[in-house]
Biopython code that builds the backbone (N, CA, C, O; Angstrom):
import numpy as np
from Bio.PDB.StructureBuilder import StructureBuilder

atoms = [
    (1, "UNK", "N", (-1.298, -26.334, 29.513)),
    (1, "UNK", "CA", (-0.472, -26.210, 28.305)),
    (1, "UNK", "C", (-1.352, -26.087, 27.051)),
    (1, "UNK", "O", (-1.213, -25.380, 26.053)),
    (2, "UNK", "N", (-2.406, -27.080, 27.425)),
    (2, "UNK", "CA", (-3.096, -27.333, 26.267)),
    (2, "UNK", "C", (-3.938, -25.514, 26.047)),
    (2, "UNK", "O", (-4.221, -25.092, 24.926)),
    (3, "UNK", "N", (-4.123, -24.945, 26.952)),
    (3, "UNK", "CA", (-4.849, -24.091, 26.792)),
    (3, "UNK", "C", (-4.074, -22.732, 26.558)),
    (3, "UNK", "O", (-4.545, -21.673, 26.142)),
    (4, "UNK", "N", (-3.271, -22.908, 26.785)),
    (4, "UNK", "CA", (-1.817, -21.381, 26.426)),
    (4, "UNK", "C", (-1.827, -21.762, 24.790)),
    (4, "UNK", "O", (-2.162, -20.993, 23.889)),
    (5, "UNK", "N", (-1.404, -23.055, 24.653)),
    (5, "UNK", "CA", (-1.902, -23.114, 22.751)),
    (5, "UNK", "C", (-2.578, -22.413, 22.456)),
    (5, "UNK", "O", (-2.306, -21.344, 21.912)),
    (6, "UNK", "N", (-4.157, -23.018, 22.867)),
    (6, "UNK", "CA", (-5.154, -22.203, 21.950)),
    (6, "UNK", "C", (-4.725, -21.008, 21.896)),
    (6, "UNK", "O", (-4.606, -20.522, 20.771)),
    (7, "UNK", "N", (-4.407, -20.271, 22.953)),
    (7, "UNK", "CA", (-4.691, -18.621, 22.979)),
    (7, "UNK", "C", (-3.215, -18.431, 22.107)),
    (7, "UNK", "O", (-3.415, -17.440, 21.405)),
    (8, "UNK", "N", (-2.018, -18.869, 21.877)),
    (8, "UNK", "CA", (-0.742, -18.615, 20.954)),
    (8, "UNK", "C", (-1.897, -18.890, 19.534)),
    (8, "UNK", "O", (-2.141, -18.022, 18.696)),
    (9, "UNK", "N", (-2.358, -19.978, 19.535)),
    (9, "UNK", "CA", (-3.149, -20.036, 18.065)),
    (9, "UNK", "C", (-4.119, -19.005, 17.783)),
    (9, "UNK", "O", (-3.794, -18.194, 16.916)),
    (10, "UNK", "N", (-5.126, -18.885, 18.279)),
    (10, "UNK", "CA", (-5.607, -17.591, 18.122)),
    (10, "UNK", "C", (-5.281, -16.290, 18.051)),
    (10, "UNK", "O", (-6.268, -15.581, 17.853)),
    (11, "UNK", "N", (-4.101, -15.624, 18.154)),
    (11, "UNK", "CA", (-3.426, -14.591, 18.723)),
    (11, "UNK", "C", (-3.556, -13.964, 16.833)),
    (11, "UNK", "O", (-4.112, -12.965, 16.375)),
    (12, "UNK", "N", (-2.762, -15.095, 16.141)),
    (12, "UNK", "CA", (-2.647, -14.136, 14.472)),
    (12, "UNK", "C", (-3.846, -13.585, 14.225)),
    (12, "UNK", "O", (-3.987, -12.451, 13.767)),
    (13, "UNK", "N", (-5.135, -14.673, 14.633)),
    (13, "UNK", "CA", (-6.749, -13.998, 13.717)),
    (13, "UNK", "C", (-6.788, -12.925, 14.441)),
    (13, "UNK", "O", (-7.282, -11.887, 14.000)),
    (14, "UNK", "N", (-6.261, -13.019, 15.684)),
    (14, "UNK", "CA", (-7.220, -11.520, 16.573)),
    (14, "UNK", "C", (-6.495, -10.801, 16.186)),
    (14, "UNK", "O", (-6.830, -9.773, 16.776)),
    (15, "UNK", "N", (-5.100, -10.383, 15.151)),
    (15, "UNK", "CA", (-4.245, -9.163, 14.772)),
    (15, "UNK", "C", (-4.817, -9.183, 13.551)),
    (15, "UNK", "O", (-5.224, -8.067, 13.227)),
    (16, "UNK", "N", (-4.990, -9.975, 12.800)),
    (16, "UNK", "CA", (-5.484, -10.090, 11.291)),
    (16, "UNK", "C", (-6.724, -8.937, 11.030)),
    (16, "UNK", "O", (-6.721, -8.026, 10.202)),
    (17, "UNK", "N", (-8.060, -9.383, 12.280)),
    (17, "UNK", "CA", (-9.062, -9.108, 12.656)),
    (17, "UNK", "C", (-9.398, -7.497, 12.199)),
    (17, "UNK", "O", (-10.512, -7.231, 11.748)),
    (18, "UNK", "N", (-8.543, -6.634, 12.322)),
    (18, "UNK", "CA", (-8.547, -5.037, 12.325)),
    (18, "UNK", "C", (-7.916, -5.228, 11.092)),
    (18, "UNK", "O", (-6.690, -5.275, 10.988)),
    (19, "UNK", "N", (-9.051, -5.394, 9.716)),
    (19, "UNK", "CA", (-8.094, -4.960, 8.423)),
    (19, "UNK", "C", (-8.694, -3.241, 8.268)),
    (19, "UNK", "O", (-8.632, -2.670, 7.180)),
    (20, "UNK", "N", (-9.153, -2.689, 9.273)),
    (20, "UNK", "CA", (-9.543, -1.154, 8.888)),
    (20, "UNK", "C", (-8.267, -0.290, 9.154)),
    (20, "UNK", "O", (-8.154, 0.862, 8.734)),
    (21, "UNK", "N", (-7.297, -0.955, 9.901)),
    (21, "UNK", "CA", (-5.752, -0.539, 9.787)),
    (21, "UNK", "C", (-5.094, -0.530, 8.632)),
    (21, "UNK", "O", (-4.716, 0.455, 7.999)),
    (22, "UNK", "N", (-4.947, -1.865, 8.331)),
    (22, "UNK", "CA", (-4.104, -2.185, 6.877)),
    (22, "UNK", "C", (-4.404, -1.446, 5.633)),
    (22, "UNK", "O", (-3.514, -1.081, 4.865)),
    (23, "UNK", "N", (-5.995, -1.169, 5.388)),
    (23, "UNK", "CA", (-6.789, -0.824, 4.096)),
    (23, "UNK", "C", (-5.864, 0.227, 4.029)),
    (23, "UNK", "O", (-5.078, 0.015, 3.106)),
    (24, "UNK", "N", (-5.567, 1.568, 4.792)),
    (24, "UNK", "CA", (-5.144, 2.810, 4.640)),
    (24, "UNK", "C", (-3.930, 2.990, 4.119)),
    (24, "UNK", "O", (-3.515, 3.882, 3.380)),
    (25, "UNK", "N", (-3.183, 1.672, 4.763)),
    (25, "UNK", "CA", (-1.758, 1.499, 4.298)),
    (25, "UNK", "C", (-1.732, 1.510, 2.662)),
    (25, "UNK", "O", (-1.214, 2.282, 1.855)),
    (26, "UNK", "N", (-2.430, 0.448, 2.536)),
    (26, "UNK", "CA", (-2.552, 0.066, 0.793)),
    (26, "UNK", "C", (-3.291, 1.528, 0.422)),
    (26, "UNK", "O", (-2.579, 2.478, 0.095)),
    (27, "UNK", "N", (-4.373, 1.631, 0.471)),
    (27, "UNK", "CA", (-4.774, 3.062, -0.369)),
    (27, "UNK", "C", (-3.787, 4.121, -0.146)),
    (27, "UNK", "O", (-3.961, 4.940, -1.048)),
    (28, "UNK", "N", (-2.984, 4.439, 0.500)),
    (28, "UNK", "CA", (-1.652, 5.600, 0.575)),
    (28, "UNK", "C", (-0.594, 4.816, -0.320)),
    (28, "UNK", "O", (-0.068, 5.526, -1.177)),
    (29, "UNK", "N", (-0.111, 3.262, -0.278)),
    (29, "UNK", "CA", (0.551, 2.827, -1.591)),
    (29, "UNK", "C", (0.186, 3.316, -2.489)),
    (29, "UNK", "O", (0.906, 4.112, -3.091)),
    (30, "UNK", "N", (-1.120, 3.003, -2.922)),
    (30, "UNK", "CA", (-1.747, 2.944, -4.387)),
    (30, "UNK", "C", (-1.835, 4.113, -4.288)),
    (30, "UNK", "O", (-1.294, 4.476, -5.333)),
    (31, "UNK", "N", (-2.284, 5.435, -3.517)),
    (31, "UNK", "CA", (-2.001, 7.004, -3.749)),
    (31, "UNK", "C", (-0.375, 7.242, -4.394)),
    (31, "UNK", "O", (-0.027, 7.634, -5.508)),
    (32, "UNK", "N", (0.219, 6.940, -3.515)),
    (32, "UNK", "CA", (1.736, 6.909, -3.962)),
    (32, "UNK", "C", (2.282, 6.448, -5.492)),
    (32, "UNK", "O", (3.033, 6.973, -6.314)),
    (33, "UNK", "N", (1.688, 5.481, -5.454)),
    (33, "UNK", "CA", (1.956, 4.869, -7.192)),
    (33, "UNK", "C", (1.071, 5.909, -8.080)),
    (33, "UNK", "O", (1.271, 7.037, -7.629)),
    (34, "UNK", "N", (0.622, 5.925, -8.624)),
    (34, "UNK", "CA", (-0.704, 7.014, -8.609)),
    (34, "UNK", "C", (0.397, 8.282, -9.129)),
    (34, "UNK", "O", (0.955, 8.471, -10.210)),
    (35, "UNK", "N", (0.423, 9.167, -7.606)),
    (35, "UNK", "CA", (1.551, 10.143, -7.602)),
    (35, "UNK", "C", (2.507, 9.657, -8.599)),
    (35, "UNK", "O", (2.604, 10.359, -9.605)),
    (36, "UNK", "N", (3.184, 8.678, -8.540)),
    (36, "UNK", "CA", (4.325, 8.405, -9.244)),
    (36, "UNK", "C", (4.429, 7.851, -10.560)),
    (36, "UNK", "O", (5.427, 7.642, -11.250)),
    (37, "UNK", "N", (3.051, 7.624, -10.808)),
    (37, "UNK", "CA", (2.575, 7.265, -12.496)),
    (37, "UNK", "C", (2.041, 8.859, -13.260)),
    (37, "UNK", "O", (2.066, 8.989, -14.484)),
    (38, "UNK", "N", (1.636, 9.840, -12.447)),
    (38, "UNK", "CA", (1.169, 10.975, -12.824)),
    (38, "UNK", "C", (2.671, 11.795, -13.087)),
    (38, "UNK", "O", (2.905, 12.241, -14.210)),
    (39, "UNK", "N", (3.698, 11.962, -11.931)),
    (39, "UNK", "CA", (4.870, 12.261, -12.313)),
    (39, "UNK", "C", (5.748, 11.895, -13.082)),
    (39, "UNK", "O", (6.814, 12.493, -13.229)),
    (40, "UNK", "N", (5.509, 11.154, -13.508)),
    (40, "UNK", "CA", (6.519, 9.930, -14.642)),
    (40, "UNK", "C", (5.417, 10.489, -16.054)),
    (40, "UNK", "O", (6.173, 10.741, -16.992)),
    (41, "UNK", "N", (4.228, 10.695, -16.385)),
    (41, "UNK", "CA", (3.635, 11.484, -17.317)),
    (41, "UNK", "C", (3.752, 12.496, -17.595)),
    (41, "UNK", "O", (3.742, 12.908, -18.755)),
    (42, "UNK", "N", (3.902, 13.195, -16.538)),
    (42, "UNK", "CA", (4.136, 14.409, -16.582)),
    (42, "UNK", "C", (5.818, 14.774, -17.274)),
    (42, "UNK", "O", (6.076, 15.199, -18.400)),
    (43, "UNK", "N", (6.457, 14.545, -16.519)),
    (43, "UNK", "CA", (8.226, 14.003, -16.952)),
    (43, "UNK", "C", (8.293, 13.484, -18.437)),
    (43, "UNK", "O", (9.348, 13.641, -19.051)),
    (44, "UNK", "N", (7.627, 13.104, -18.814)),
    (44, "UNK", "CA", (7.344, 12.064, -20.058)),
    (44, "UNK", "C", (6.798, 13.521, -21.355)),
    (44, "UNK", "O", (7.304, 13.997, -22.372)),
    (45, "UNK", "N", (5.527, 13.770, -20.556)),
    (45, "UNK", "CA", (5.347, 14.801, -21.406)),
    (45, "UNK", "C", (6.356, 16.486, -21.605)),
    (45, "UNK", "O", (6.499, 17.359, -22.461)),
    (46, "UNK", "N", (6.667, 16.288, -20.727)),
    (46, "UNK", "CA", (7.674, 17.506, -20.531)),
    (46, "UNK", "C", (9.157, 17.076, -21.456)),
    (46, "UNK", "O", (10.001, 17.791, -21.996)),
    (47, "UNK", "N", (9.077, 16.237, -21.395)),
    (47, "UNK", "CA", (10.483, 15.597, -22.140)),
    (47, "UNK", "C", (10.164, 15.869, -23.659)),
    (47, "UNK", "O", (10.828, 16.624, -24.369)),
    (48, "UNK", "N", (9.122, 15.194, -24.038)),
    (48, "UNK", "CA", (8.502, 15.234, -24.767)),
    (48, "UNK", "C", (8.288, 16.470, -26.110)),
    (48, "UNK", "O", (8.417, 16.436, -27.334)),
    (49, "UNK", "N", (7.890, 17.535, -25.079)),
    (49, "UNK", "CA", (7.862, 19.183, -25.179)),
    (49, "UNK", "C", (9.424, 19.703, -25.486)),
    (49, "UNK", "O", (9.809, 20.384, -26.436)),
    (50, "UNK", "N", (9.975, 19.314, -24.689)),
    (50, "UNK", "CA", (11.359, 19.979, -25.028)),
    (50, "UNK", "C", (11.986, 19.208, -26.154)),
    (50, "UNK", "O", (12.659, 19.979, -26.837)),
    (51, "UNK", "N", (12.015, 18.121, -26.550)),
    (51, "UNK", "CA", (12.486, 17.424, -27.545)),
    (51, "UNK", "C", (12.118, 18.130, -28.497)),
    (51, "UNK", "O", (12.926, 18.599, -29.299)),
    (52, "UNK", "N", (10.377, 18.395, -28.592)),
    (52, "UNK", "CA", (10.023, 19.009, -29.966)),
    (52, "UNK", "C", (10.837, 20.694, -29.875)),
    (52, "UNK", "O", (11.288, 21.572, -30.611)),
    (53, "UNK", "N", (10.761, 20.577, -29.359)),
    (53, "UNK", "CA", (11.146, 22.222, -29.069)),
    (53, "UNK", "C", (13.119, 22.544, -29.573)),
    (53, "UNK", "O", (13.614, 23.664, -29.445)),
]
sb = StructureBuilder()
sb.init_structure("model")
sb.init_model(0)
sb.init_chain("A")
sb.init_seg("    ")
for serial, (resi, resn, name, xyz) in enumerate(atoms, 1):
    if name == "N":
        sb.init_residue(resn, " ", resi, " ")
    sb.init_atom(name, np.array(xyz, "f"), 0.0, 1.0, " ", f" {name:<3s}", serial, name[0])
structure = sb.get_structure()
């Protein structure tokens, strides 16, 4: 029993372990935000343009 523990306890670090998975996730967020701070400028400036216009 005692030893099925350990290995249930250990089980999160050994998924944790591979953050060369996760990193990509977040850098495609932060691409995404990014995208969506450049489009929202863009939108902004275009609004912008036509107002004066």
């Amino acid at each position: 029993m005692a030893y099925e523990r350990k290995i249930n306890h250990n089980l999160p670090k050994l998924r944790s372990t591979p953050t060369k998975q996760k990193l990509p996730k977040r850098q495609q967020q932060i691409r995404r935000w990014r995208l969506c701070s450049k489009r929202r400028r863009l939108e902004e400036s275009l609004e912008k343009r036509l107002g004066s216009h």
